[in-house]
C-alpha positions as CSV (number, residue, x, y, z in Angstrom):
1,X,0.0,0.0,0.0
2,X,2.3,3.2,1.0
3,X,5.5,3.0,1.5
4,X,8.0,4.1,4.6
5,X,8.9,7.6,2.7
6,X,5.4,8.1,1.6
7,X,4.0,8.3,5.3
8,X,6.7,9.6,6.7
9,X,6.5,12.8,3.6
10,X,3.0,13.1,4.7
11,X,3.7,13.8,8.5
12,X,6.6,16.0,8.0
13,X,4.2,17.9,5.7
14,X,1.4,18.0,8.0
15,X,4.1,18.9,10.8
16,X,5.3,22.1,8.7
17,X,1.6,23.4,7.9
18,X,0.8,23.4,11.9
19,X,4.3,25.5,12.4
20,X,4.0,27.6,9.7
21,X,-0.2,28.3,11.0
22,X,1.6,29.1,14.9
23,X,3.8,31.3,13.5
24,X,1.0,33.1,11.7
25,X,-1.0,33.0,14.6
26,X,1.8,34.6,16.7
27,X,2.3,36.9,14.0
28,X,-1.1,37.8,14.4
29,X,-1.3,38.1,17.7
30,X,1.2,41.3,18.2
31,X,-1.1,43.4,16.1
32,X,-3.7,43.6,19.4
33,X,-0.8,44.6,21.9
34,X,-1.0,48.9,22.3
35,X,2.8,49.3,23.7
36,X,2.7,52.7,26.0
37,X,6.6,52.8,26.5
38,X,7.6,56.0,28.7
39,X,11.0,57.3,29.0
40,X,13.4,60.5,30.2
41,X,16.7,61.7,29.2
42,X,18.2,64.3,31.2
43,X,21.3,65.8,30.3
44,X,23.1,66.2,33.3
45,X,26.8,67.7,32.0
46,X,28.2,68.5,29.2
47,X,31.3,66.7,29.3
48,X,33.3,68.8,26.8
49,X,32.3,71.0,23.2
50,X,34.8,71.8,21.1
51,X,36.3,72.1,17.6
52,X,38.3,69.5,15.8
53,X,41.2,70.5,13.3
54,X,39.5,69.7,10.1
55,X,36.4,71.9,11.8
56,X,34.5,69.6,12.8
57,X,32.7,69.7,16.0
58,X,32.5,67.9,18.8
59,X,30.7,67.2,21.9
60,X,30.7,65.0,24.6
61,X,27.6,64.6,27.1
62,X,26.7,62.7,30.3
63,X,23.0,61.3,30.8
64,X,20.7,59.8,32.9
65,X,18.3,57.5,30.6
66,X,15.6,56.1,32.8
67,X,12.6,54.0,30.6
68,X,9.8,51.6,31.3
69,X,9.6,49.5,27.9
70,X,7.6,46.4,29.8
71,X,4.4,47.1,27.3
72,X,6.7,46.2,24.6
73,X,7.2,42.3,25.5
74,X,4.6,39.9,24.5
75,X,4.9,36.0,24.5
76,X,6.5,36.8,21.2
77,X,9.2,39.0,21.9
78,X,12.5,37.9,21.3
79,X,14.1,41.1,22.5
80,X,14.2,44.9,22.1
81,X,17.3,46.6,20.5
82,X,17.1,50.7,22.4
83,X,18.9,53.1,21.1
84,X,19.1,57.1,21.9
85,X,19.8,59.6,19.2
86,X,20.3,63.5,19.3
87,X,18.4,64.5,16.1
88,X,19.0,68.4,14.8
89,X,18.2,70.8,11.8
90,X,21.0,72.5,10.0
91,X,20.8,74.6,7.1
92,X,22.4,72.0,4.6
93,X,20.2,69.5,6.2
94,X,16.5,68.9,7.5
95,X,17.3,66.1,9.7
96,X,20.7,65.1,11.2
97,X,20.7,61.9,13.5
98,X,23.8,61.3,15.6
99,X,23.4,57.9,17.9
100,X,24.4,58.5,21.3
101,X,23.8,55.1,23.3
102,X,22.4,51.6,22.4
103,X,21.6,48.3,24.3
104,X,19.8,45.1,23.6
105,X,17.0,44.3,26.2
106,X,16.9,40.3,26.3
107,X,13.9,39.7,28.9
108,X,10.5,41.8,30.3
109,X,12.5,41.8,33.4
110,X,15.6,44.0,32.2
111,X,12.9,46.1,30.7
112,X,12.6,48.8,33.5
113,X,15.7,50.5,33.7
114,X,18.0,53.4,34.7
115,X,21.7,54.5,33.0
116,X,23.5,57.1,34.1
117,X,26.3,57.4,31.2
118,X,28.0,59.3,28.8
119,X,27.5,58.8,24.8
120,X,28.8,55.5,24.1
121,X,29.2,56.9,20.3
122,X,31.0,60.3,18.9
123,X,28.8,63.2,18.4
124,X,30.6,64.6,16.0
125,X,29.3,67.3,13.2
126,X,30.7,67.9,10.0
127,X,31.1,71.6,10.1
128,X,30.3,74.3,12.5
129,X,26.1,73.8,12.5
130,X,26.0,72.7,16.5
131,X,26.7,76.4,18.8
132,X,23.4,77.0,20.1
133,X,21.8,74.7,18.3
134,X,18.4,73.2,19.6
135,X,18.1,69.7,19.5
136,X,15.9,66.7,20.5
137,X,16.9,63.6,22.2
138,X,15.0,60.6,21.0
139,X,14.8,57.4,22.1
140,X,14.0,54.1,19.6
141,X,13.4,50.7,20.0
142,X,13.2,48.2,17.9
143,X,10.7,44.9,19.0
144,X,12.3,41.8,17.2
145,X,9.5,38.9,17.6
146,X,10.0,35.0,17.8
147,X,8.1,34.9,14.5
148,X,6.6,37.9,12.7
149,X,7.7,41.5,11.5
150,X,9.6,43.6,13.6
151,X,8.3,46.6,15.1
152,X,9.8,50.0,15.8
153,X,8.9,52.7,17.3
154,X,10.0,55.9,19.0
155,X,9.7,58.5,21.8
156,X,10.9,62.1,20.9
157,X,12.0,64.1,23.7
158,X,12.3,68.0,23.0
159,X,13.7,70.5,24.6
160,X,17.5,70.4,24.6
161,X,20.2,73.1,23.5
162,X,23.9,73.1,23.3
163,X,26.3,75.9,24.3
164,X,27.1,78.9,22.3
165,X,30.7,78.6,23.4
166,X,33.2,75.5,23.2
167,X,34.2,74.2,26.5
């Protein structure tokens, strides 16, 4: 009647419909989850601001980062990649993005946290655009699922100006 290779192609068939229908499911299942993520950057020194040879600039700044991403997490979250970036206009540009800090957030349990730290990454312009300049901190995260699409998302916070005068 059937053969070995026959029944055994059938159940690995039936075996990868039923995977491929929980992963859908799972899939699914994020779009129902309303994340309300809340987070604060405070820029508590401004380490140093000054002007490279080539005239550049650069600046160097200490912050406290304190989040709550636990909304994020689901049953099917893998982990979160954060990341905080200082995002300025300049006249040559409408939107400059310079990433300050980054971290990966394994687990629901990691989720709620507090960083006091100083840009792990160079803020460095390329010219003389950053003397006063106004300038929004923003905070993104990045939701990579078990199975699914990724999500990402992000929390601007305004409100932030640099020195006139190199330091």
């Amino acid at each position: 009647m059937h053969s070995f290779w026959l029944r055994a192609n059938a159940v690995l068939t039936f075996s990868v419909i039923i995977l491929a229908f929980t992963c859908a499911m799972a899939s699914v299942s994020d779009c129902f989850n309303s994340p309300s993520p809340s987070a604060q950057i405070q820029i508590t020194n401004i380490n140093w601001f000054q002007k490279q040879r080539n005239g550049n600039e650069e600046v160097s700044l200490a912050m406290n980062i304190t989040a709550d991403l636990q909304s994020l997490f689901t049953w099917n979250t893998k982990q979160v990649f954060v990341f905080v970036a200082a995002e300025y206009k300049t006249p040559k540009n409408a939107v400059n993005q310079v990433s300050l800090w980054d971290a990966i957030i394994p687990a629901k349990e990691q989720s709620k946290f507090r960083v006091q730290t100083v840009n792990k990454y160079r803020f460095i312009d390329q010219g003389s655009n950053l003397r006063g300049k106004d300038l929004n901190l923003t905070l993104h995260w990045h939701v990579m699922p078990k199975a699914g699409m990724m999500f990402a998302d992000k929390l601007v916070i305004p409100g932030y100006r640099l020195p006139k005068e190199y330091r």
